[in-house]
N, C-alpha and C positions, 0 to 999 in steps of 0.2 A: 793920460790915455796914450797907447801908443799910436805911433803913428807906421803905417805901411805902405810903402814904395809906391809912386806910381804905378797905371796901368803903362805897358808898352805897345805901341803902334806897333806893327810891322805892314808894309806894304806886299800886299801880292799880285802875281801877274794876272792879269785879264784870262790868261787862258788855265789858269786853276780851275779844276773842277766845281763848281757850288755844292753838289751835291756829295764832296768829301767830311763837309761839316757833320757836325753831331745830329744835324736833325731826323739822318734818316736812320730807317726804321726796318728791321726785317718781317717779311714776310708772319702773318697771324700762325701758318701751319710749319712754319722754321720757328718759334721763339722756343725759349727754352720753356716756359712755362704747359705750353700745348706738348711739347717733347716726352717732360714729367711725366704730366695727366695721362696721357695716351698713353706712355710703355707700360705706366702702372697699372693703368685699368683694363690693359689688355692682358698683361702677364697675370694680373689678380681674375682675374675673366674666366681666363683657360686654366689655371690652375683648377679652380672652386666651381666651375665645370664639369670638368673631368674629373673631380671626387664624386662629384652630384650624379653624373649619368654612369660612373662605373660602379656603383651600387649594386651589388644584388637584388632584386627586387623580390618580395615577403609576398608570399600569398597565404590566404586565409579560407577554411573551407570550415564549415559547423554542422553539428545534427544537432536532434533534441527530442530527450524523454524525457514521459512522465511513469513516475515510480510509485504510486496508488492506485487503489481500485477506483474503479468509475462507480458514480453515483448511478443506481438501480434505477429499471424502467420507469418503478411507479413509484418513485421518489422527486420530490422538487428539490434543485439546489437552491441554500438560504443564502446569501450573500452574507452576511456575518458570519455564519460557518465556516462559508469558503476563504474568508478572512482569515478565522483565527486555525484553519486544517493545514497551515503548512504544516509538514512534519520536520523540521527545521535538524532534527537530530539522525532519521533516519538517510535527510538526502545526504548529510554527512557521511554516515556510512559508506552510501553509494560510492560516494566521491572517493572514498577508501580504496574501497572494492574494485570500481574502475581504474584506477593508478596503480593496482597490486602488483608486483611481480612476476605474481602467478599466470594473474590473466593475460600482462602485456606480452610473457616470453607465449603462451600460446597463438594471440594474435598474430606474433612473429613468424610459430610455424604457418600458421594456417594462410597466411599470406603469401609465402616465399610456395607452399600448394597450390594453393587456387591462381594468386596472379603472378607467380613467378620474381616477387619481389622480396630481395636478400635486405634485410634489416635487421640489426640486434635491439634487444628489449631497451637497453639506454639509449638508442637513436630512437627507438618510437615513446620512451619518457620524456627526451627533449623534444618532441615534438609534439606530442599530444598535451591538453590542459581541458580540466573540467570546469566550470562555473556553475553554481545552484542559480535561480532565478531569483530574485529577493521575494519573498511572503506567498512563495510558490514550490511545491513538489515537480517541477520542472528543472532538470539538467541542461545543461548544456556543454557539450563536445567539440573542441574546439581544436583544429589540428593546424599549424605555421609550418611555411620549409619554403624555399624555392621552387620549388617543381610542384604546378599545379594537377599535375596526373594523378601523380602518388596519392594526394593528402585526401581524395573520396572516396578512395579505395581503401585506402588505410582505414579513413574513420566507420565508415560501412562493413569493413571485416571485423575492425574493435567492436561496434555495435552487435554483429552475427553471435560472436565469441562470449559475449556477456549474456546475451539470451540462451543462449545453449548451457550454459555454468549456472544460471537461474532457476532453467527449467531441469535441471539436474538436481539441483539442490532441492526445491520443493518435491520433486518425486522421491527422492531418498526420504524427504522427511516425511510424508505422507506413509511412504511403507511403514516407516517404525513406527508410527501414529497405528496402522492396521494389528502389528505385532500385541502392543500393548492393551489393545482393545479385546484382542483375541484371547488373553493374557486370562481377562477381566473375566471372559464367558466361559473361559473352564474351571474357574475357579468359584462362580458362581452353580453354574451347573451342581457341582460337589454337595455343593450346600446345600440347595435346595434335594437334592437327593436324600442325605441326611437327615433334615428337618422334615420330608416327606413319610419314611421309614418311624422317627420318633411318634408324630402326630396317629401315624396306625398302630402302635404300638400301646398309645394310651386310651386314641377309641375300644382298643380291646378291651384292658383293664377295668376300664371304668364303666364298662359295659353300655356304650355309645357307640350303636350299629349304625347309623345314617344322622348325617348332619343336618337334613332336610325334618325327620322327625319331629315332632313336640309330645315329650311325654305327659305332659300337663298346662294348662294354661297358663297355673303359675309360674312354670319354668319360662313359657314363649315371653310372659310378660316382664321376668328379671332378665333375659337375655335383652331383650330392647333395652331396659332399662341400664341394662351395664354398659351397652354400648353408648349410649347415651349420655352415660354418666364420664365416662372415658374419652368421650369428644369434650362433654363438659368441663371436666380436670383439667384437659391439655390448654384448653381458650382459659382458662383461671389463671394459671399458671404462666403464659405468657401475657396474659395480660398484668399480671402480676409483677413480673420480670420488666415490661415495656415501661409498666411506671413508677417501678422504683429505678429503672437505668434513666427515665426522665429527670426523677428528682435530685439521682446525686450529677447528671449532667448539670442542670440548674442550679446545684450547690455549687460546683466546680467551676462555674460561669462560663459554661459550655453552648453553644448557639443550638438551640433546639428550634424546631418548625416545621410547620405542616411539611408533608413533601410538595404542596403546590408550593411554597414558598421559600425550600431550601435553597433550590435553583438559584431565584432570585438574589439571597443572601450571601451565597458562594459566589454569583458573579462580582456584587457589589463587595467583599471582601477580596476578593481577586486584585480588584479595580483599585479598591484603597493600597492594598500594600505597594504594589505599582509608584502610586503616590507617594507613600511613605520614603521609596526607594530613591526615586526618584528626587524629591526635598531633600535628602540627607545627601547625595551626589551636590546638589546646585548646592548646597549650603558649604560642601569643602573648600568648593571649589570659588564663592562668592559671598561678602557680607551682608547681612539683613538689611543692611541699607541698601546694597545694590538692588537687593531681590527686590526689597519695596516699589523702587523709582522702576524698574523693567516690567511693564506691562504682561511683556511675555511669560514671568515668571513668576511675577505678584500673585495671578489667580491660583498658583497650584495649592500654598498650605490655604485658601478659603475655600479650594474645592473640597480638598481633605477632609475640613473643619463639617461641611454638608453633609456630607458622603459619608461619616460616622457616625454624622447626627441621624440619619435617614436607616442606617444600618442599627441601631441601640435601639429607635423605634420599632423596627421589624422585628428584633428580638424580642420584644418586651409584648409584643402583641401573639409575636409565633409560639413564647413559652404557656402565657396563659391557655392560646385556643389549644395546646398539645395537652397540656396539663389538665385539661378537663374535659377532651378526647379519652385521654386513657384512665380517669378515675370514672368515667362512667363506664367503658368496655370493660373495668376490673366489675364494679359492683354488677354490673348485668352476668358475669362469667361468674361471679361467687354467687348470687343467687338463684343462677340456673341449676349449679352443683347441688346447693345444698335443698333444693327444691327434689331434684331426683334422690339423692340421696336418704331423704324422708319416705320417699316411695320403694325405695329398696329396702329399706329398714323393717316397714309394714309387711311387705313381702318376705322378711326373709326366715322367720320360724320357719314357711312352710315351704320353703325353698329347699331348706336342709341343704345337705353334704352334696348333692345330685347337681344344685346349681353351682358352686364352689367347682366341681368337676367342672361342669360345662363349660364354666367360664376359664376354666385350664384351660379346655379343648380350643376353646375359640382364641385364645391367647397362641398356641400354638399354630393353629390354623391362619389367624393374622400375618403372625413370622412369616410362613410358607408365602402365602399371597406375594407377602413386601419381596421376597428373594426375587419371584416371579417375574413379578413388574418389572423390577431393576432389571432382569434377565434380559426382558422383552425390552426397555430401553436401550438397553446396550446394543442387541442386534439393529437395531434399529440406528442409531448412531453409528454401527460400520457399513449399515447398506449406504447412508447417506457422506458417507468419509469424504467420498470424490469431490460429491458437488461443495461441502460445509469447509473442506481443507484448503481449496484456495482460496478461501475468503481472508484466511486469516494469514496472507501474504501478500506484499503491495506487490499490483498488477505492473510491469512494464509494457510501456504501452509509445511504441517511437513515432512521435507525433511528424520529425521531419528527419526525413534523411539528407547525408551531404552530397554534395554536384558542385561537378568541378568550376572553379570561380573564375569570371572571365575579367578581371583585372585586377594588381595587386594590393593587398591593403598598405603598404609600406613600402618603401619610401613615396612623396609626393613628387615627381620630379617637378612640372611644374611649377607649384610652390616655391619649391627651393632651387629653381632658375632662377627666378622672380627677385627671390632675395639675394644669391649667389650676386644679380647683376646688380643690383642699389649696393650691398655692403661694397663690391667694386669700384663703384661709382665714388660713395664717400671715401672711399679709401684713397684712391686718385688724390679729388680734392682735399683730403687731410695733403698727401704727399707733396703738393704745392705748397700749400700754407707752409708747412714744416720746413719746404726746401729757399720759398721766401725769406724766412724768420732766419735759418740759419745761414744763409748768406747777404741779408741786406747788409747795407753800408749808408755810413754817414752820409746824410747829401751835404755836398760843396756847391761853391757856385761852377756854373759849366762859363766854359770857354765859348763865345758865341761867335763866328765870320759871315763876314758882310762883306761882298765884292770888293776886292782892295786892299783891304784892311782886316788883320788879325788881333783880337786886342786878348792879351794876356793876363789869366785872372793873378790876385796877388798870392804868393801863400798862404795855405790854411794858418791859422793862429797857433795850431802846437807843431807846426813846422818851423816856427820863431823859439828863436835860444828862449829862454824866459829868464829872465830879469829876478833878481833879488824881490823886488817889491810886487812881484805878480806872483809868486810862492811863496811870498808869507801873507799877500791878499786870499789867497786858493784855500793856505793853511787854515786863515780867521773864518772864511766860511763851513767850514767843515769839519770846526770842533767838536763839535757836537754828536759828530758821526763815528768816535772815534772805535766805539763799540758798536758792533752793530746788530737791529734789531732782529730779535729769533723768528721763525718760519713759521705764517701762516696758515693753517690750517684750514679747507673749504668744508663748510657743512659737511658735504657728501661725503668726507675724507671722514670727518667726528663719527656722522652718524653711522658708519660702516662698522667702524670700530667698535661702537657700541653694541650694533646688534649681535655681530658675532663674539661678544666677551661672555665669561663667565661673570655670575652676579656680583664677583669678588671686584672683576675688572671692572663692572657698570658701575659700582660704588665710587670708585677711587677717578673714576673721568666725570662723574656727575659732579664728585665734592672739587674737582679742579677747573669744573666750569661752574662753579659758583664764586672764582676765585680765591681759595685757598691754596697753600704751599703744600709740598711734600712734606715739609716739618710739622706743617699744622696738621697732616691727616694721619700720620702718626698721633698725635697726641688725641686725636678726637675718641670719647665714651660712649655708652648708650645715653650718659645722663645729661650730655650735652645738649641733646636733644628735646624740643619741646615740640613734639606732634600735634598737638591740638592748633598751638599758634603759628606751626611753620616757622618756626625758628631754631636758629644755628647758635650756638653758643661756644664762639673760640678761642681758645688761650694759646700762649705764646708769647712768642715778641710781642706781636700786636692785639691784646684781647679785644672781642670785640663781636658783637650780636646782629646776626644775619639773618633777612628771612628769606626762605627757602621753598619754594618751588612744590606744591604737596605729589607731581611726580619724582622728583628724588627724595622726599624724604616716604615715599612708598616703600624703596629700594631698601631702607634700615627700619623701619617699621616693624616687622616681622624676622628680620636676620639676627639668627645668633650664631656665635656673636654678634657683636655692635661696633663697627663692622667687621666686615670677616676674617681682617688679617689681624684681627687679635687674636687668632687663634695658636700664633704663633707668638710666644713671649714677649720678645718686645723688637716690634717691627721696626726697619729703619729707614729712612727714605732712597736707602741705597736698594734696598730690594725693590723696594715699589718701583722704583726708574726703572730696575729692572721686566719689574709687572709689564711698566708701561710698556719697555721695546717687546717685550713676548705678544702684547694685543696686538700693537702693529703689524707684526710680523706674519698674524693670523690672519689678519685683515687683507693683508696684500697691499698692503701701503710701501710704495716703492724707497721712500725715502725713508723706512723705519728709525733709523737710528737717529732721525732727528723729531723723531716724535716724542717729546721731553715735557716735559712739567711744565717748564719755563715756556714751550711753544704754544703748549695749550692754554696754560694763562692770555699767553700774549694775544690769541685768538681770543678768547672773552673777552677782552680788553677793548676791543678793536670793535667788536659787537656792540659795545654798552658804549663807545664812542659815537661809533654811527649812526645811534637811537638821537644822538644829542647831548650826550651825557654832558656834565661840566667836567674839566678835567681835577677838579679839588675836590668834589665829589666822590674820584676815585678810591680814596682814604674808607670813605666809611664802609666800603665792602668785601676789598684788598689789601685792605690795615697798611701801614705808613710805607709810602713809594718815595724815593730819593726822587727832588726836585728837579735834579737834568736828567735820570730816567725822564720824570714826568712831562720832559719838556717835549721829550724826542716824540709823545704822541699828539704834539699840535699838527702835524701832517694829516691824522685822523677825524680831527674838528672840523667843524662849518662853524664860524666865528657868525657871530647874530642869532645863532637859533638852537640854543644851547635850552637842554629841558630837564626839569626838577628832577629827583632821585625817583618819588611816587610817579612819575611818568612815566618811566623806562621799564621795559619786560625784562624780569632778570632772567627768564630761563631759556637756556639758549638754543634755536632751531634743531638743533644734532640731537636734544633730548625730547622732541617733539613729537606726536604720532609713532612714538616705537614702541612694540613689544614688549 
């Protein structure tokens, strides 16, 4: 041991200061630490301040219409109605229409008119924005800028300008609606003119002076009887038609039913497909196992399963009551026929040629009627154009106009004082810590004086020459060290990198926090893998069977390749180190370039140490580690409380709760 000099006495005079010794102390608002904190927190203060209140401040001003008719006096609104009446495609439209070009460059003039404000159509597109209401035919108008004057006036002109361009459009269409109508009643006119002219033509002929006449009973009686028999044909024949389009719908396995019960069946068809759509989405996107164990998801294919079952009994029930609806409407319309038709038969020797005539005349005289009607419908359809034509265009109706906002919606100042002053605050106290850390110094012993007497401390020990046998005593301790251990890695540093990797990169940091080499993840196949048991199976130097973690082995599970940098011929662990510094470098990890294979091991390492691991245990996971490697992790043990391999969690925090 060595040995070091006395202390030395020195004598001082009485009249030395006491108060020249080390003990004293500068003032708390003089030390350099209050110096730091303070310039920092001030100068970070007023900086992030003065971003904070030199802000522009955002104002926000809104209207809001609704783009549907309103529900009639002596109508009720149904709440499920009003549920399913968004028209979800038309307020699309809207939205169109309101952002056009057309309408914004007019807004533009009509503003720069009325309020004397100079705006181009692209300053009032950046500043204007629409929002539909969700499962509502309500808009929303929504106008940002600085200058709270502008933006009500602006959105109140946009509003003017859109009603005017509405109500434009609907009157143009309504004329050409009147054109086309009018179209209709002269060309009808014609007709009936024509077919009027034929019908007198043949009461000449046929020597049929008044239509009101009966030349004979038997005639008045085949006339009833034809007419009769002609409403009868027409009900046969459609009933006719109705049940054989029944029967080949029911061939076709077409959903036939009463019309009380279509409704019904079309909802619940609606309802199912939903379903259907619905299952096939969860199912892309989640295995049938998951769907099972999720409550939330489980119900949907048993609702399905109902909901078919309930729909096949509506069918089954709606085809037969349809089906013997329309065989009995046929047999009543073919017995009615052939009932008159026996009576016209009886009748008709003595009908003769005279009734054959008549029933011309009335055949043309039918025609005439039917033109008529239609004629008369028509007029009748353009008296009522006005009121029936804006039905069938959704009403605007601006339930709120915009007013100018009396504070702004953005920025919070506030708020972001609030926090301007704490990030400050920390920032400060980082700056201390930092300014400590990077100027501390070894402590020595101090120099202490006591009235009289100065006692001198000895020299530090590497102020001493050192001795042959004190360096190669230095030397024998620190053999060990002579390599030294790679860079530790924190959670937060793994887990970063992870999330922001592509799947290629989550692969190749999962399989190296399971302790495998860059050599060995090269060589790893699909068939290495045993998914059902969560096992690894690795050759190489060190072969040797791993179990694995069923979050990483998710990650190869489904990737093809197995894994993804086989996609390139034959990968080499030069690329991969390469992989690695590219994640780093994505991640923002400042020290990238020591983000290495070897550093990542050595952080698993270190993990599965401080669980307790044994350190001869490490073999059977990391396959054969040289012995004075293996020594240098005795720093990482707790000697006595060392735990079984089945003890220890192998998978390591960084791969925990992510994405």
């Amino acid at each position: 041991m060595e040995k070091f000099p006395p202390p030395q006495i020195e004598h001082i005079s009485r009249q030395e200061n006491f108060y020249t010794s080390s003990n004293w102390q500068p003032p708390w608002y003089r030390s350099r630490r209050f110096i730091i904190f303070s310039t920092v927190f001030l100068l970070s203060l007023l900086i992030s301040q003065a971003y904070n209140y030199t802000r522009p401040a955002v104002f926000q001003s809104s209207a809001t219409l609704l783009t549907v008719a309103k529900t009639a006096i002596d109508q009720f609104a149904n709440p499920e109605m009003l549920q399913l009446g968004a028209d979800i495609e038309h307020v699309a439209i809207q939205k169109e229409l309101l952002l056009g070009p057309s309408l914004l460059a007019k807004t533009a003039q009509k503003l720069l008119k009325t309020e004397n404000i100079s705006l181009s159509s692209l300053e009032i597109r950046n500043t204007l924005n629409v929002k539909p209401v969700t499962d509502t035919n309500l808009v929303k108008m929504i106008a940002e800028g600085p200058n709270p004057d502008i933006l009500p006036l602006l959105i109140n002109t946009w509003i003017d300008v859109y009603l005017q361009e509405s109500s434009v459009k609907s009157e143009a269409s309504t004329n050409s609606t009147q054109l086309i109508i009018k179209d209709e009643l002269d060309s009808l006119r014609e007709k009936i003119e024509a077919k009027r002219a034929e019908l007198n033509q043949f009461m000449l002929s046929s020597g049929i002076t008044s239509t009101e006449r009966v030349e004979n009973p038997v005639l008045a009686r085949i006339n009833g009887l034809n007419e009769s028999l002609n409403l009868a044909s027409e009900e046969e024949v459609k009933a006719k038609a109705r049940l054989d389009a029944l029967k080949i719908a029911i061939k076709h396995g077409q959903s036939v039913a009463p019309e009380q019960d279509q409704r019904t069946i079309s909802a619940l068809e609606t309802h199912a497909q939903e379903l259907r759509e619905k299952i096939a989405e969860m199912r892309q996107q989640f295995t049938d196992d998951y769907i099972n164990l999720d409550p939330s998801k489980r119900f949907m294919p048993l609702e399905l399963k109902k909901l078919e079952s309930r729909l096949q009994k509506l069918r089954n029930q709606g085809q037969l009551v349809a089906l013997s609806q329309a065989q009995q409407a046929y047999r009543a319309a073919r017995q009615s026929v052939q009932s008159i038709q026996n009576q016209i038969d009886e009748l008709s020797q003595d009908a003769g040629e005279f009734s054959g005539r008549f029933q011309q005349h009335e055949s043309l005289k039918s025609d005439l009627e039917g033109l008529e009607e239609m004629y008369r419908e028509t007029q009748e359809k353009l008296v009522k154009l006005d009121a029936k034509q804006a039905a069938h265009y959704p009403q605007i109706d601006v339930i709120d106009r915009a007013y100018r906002p009396q504070k702004p919606s953005s920025p919070d100042y506030t708020r972001d004082a609030i926090i301007a002053t704490g990030g400050s605050f920390l920032l400060a106290l980082l700056s201390v810590l930092l300014a400590e850390f990077l100027t501390r110094k070894p402590k020595t012993p101090e120099a202490f004086t006591v009235p009289g007497i100065h006692i001198h401390t000895p020299p530090a020990q590497d102020a001493i020459p050192q001795q042959p046998q004190y360096r190669n005593l230095t030397a024998q301790n620190h053999h060990a060290l002579d390599a030294p251990l790679e860079k530790q890695f924190s959670t937060e540093q793994l887990r970063m990198v992870y999330q922001t990797s592509s799947l290629k990169g989550r692969q190749l940091l999962a399989l190296l926090l399971t302790g495998l080499t860059l050599d060995e993840a090269t060589l790893i196949e699909l068939d290495d893998f045993d998914f059902p048991n969560h096992q690894l199976a690795i050759t190489g130097a060190t072969p040797r069977v791993i179990t694995v973690p069923a979050v990483i082995h998710s990650l190869f599970e489904h990737s093809s390749p197995c894994p993804l940098w086989k996609s390139t011929p034959k990968a080499t662990a030069k690329e991969l180190a390469a992989l690695l510094a590219c994640m780093a470098n994505d991640a923002g990890i400042s020290d990238s370039e020591e983000f290495t294979a070897e550093a990542i091991r050595h952080s698993y390492i270190i993990f599965l140490l401080q669980q307790g691991l044994r350190l001869q245990d490490l073999e059977q996971i990391l396959g054969h580690i040289n012995p004075v490697t293996l020594s240098r992790y005795r720093i990482y043990t707790q000697p006595g409380s060392s735990q079984a391999l089945s003890e220890i969690d192998l998978l390591h925090p960084a791969l925990k709760n992510v994405g």
